[in-house]
TIRO-2110 file (N, C-alpha, C; in Angstrom, 1 decimal):
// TIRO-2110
12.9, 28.3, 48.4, N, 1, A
13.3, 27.5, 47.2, CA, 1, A
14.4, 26.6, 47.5, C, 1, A
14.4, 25.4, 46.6, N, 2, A
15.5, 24.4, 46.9, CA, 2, A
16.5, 24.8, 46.3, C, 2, A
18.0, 24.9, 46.8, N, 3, A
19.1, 25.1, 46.1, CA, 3, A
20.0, 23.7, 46.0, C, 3, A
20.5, 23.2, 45.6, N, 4, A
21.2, 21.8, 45.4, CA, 4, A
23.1, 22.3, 45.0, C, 4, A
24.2, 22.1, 45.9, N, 5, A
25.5, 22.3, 45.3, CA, 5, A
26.2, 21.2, 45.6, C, 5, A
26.5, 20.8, 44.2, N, 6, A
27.8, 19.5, 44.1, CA, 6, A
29.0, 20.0, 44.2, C, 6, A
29.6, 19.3, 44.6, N, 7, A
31.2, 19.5, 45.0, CA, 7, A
31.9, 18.3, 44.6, C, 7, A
33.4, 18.3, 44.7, N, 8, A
34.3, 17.1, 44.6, CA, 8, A
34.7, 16.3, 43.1, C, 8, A
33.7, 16.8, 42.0, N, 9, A
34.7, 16.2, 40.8, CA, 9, A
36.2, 16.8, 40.2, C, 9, A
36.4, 16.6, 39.3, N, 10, A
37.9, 16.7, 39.2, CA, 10, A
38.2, 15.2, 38.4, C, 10, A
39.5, 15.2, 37.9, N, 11, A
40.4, 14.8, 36.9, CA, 11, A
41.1, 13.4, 38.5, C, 11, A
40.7, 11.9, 37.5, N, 12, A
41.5, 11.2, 38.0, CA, 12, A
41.5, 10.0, 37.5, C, 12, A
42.5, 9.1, 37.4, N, 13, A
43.1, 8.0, 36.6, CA, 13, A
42.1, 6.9, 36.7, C, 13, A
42.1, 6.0, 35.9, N, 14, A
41.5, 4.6, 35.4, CA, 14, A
41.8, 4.0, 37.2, C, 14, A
40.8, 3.3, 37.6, N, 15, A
41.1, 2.1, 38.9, CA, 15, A
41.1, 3.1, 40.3, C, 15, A
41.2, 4.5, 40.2, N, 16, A
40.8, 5.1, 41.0, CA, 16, A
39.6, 5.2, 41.8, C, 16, A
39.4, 6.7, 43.0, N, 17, A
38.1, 7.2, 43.5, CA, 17, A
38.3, 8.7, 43.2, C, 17, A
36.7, 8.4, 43.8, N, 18, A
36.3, 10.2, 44.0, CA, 18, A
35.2, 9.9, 45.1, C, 18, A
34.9, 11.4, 45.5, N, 19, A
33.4, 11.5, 46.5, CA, 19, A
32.7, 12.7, 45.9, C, 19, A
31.7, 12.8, 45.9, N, 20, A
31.1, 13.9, 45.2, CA, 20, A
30.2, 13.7, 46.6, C, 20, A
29.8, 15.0, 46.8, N, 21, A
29.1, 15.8, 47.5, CA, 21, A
27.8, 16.5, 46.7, C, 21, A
26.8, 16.7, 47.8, N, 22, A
25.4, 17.5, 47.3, CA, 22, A
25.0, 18.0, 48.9, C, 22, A
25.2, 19.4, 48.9, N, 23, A
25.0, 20.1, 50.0, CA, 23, A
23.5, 20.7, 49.5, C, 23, A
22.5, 20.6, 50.4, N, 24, A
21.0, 20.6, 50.1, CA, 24, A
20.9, 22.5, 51.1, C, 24, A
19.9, 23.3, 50.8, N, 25, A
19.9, 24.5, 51.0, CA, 25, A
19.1, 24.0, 52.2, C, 25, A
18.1, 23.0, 52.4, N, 26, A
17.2, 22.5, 53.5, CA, 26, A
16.9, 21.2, 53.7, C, 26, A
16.5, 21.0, 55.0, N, 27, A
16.9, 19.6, 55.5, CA, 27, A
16.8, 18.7, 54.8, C, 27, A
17.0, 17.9, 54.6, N, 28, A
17.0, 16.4, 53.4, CA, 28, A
16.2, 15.7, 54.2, C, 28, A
15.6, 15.8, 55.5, N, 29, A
14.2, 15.0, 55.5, CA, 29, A
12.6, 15.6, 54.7, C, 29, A
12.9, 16.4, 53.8, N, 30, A
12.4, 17.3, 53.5, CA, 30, A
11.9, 16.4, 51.9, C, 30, A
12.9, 15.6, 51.5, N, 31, A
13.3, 15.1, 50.0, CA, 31, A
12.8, 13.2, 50.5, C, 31, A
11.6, 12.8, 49.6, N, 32, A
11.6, 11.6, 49.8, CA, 32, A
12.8, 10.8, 48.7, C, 32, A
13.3, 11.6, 48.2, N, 33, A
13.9, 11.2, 47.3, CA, 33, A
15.1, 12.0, 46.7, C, 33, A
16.2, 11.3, 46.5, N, 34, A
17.4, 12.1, 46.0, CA, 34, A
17.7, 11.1, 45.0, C, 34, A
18.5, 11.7, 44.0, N, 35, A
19.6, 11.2, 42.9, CA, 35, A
20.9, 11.5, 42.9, C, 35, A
21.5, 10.9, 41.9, N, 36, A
22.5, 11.2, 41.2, CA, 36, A
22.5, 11.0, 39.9, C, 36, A
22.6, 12.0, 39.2, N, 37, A
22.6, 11.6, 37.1, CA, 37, A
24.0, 12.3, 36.8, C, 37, A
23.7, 12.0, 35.6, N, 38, A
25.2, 11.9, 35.1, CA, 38, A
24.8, 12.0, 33.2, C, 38, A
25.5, 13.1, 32.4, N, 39, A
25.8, 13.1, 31.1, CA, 39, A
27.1, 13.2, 30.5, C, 39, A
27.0, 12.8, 29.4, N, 40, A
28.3, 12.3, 29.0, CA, 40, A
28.5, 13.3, 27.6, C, 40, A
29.4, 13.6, 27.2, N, 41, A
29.3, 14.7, 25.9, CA, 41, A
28.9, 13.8, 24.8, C, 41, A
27.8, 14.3, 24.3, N, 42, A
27.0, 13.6, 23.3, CA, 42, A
26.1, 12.9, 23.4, C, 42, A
25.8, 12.5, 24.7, N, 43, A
24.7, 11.4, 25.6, CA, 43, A
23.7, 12.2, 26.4, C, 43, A
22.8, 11.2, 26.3, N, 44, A
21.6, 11.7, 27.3, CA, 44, A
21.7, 11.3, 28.5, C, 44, A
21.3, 11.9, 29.5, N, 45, A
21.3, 12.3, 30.9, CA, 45, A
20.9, 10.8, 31.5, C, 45, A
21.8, 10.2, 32.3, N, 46, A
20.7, 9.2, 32.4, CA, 46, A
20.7, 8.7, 34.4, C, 46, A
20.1, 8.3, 34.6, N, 47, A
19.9, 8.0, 36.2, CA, 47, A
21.3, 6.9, 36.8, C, 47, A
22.1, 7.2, 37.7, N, 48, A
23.2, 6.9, 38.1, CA, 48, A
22.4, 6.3, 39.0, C, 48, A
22.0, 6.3, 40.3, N, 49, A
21.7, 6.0, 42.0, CA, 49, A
20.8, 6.9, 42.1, C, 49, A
19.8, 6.6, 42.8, N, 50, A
18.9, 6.8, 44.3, CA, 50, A
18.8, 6.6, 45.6, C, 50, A
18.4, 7.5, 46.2, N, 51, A
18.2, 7.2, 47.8, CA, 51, A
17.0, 7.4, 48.2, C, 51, A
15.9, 7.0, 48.9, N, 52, A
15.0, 7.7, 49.7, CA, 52, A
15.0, 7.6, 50.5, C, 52, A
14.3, 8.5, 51.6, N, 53, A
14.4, 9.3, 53.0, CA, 53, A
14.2, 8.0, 54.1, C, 53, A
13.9, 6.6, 53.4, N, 54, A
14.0, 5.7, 54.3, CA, 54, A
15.2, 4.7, 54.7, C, 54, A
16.2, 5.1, 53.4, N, 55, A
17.3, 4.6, 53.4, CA, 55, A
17.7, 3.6, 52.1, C, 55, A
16.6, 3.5, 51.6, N, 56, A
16.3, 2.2, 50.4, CA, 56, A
17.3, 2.9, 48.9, C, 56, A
17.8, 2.2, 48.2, N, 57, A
19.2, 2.5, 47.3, CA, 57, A
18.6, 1.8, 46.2, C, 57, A
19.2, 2.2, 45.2, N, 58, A
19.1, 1.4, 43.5, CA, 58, A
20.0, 2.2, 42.9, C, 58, A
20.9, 1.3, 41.8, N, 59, A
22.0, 1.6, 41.3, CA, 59, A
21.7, 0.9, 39.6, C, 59, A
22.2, 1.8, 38.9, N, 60, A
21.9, 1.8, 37.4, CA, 60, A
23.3, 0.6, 37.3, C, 60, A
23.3, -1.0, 36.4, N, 61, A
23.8, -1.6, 36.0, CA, 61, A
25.0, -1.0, 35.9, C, 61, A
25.4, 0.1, 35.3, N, 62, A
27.1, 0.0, 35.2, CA, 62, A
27.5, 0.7, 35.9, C, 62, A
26.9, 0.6, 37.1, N, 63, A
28.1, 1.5, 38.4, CA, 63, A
27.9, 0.7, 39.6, C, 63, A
26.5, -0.7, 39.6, N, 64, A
26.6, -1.7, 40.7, CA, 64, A
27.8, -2.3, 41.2, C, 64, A
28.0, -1.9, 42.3, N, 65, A
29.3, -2.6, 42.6, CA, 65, A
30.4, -1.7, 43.0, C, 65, A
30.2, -0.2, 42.6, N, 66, A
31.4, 0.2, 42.8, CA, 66, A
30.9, 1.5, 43.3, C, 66, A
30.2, 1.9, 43.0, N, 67, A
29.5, 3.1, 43.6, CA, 67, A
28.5, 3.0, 44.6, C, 67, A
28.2, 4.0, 45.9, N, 68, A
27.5, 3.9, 46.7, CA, 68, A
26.9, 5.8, 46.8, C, 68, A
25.9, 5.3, 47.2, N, 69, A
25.1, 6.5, 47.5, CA, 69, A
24.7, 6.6, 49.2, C, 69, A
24.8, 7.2, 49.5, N, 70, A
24.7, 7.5, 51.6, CA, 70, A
24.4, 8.9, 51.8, C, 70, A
23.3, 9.3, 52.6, N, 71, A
23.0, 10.3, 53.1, CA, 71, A
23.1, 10.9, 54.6, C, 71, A
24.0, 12.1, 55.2, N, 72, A
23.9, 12.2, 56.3, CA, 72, A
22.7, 13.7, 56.2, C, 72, A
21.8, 13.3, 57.0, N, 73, A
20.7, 14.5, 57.6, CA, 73, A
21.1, 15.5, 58.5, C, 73, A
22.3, 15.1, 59.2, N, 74, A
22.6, 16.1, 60.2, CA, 74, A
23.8, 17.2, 59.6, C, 74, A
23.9, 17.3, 58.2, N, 75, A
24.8, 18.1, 57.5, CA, 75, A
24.0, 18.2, 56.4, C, 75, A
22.7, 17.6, 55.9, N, 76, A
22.5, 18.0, 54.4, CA, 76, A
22.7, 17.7, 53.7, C, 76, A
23.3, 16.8, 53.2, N, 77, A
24.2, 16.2, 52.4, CA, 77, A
24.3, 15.0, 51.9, C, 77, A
23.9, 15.0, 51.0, N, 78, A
23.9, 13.2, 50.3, CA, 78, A
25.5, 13.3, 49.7, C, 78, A
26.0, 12.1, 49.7, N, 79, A
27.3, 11.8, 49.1, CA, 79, A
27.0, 10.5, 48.0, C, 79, A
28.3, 10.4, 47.2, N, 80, A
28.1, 9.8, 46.0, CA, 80, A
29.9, 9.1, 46.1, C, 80, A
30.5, 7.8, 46.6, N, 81, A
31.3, 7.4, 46.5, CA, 81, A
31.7, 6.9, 45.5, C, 81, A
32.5, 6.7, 44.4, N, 82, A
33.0, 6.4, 43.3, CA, 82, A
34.4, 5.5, 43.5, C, 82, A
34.0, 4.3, 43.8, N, 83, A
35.2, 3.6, 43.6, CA, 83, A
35.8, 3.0, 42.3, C, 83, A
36.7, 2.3, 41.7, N, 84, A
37.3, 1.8, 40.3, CA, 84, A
36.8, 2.3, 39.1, C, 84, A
37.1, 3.7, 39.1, N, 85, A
36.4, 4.2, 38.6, CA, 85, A
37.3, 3.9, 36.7, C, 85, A
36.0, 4.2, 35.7, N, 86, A
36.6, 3.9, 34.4, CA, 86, A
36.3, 4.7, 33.1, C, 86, A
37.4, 4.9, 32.4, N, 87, A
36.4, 5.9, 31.3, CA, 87, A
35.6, 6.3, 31.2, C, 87, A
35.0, 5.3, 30.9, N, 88, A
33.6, 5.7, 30.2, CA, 88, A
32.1, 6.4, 31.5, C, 88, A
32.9, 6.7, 32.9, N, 89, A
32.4, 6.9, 33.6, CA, 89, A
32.6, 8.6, 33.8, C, 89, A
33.8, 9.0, 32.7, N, 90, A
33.7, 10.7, 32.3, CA, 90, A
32.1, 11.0, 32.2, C, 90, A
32.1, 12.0, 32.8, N, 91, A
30.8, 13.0, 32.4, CA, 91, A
30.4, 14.0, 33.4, C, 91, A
29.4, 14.9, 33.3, N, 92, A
28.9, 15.5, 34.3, CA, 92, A
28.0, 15.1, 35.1, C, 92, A
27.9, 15.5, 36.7, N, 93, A
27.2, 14.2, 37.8, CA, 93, A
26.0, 15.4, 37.8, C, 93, A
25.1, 14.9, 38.2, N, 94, A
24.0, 16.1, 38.7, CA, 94, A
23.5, 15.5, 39.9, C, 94, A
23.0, 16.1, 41.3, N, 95, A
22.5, 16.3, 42.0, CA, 95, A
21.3, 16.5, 42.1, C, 95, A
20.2, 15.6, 42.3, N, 96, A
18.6, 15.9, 41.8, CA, 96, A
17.5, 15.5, 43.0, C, 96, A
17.0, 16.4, 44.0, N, 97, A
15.7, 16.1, 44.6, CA, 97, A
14.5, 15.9, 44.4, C, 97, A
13.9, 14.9, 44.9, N, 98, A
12.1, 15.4, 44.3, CA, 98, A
11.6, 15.8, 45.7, C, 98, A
10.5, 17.1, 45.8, N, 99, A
10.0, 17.7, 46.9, CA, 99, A
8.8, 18.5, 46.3, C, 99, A
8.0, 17.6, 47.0, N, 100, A
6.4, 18.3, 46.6, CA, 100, A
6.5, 18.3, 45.2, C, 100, A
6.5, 17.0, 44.8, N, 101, A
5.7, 16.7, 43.5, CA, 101, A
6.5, 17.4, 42.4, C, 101, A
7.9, 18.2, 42.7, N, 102, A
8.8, 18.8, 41.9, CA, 102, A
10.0, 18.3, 41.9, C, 102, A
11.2, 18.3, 40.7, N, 103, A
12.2, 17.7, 40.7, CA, 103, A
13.1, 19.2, 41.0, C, 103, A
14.3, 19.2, 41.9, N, 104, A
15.4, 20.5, 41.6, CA, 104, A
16.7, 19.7, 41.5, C, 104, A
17.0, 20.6, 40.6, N, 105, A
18.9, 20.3, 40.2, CA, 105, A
19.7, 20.7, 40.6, C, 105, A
20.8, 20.1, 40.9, N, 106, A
22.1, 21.0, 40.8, CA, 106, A
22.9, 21.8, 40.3, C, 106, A
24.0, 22.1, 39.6, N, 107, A
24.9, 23.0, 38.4, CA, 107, A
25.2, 22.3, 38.1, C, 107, A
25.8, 20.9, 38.7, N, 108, A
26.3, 19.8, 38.0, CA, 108, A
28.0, 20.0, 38.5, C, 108, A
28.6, 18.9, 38.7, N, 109, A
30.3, 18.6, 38.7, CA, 109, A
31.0, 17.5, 37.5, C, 109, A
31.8, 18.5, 37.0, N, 110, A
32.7, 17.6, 36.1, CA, 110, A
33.6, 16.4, 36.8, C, 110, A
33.4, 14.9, 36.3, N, 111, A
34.3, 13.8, 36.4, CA, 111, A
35.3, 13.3, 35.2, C, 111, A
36.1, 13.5, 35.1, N, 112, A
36.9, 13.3, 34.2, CA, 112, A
37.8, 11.8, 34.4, C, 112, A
37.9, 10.8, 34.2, N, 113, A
38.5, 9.7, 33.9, CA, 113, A
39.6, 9.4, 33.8, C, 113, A
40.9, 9.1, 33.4, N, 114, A
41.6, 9.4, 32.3, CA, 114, A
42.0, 7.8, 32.2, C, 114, A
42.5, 7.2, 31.0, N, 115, A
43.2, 5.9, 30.9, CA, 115, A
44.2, 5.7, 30.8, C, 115, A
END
């Protein structure tokens, strides 16, 4: 079974970073496809970044430019860099694979903002 664990959110100021982490239970050449989502208290879940296993990226309009998504295979691990970062970018991040025609999640990490 796939296990997915995020790491790295936490509490931090307007114009800041963060790195969030997704440590995969099995190899991430395994995953043609990885995410990052993200909900916000009282909002629906919505798609942050993708990666797939070829290297190809897409980024949801209000994090172009400041956010990057990068995967290393020889640790497992997709990462999720967060640069200038801003309010309204509070919420919980999720961690999301697709493998064999199935989506698996993460528990999710708290990002907190502050202004």
């Amino acid at each position: 079974q796939v296990q997915l664990v995020e790491s790295g959110g936490g509490l931090v100021q307007a114009g800041g970073s963060l790195r969030l982490s997704c440590a995969a239970s099995r190899s991430i050449f395994s995953f043609n496809v990885m995410h990052w989502y993200r909900q916000a208290p009282g909002k629906q879940r919505e798609l942050v970044t993708t990666i797939t296993s070829d290297g190809r990226t897409g980024y949801a309009d209000s994090v172009k430019g400041r956010f990057t998504i990068s995967r290393d295979n020889a640790k497992d691990t997709v990462y999720l860099q967060m640069n200038s970062l801003k309010p309204e970018d509070t919420a919980v991040y999720y961690c999301a694979a697709y493998y064999i025609n199935s989506m698996y999640w993460g528990q999710g990490t708290q990002v907190t903002v502050s202004s």
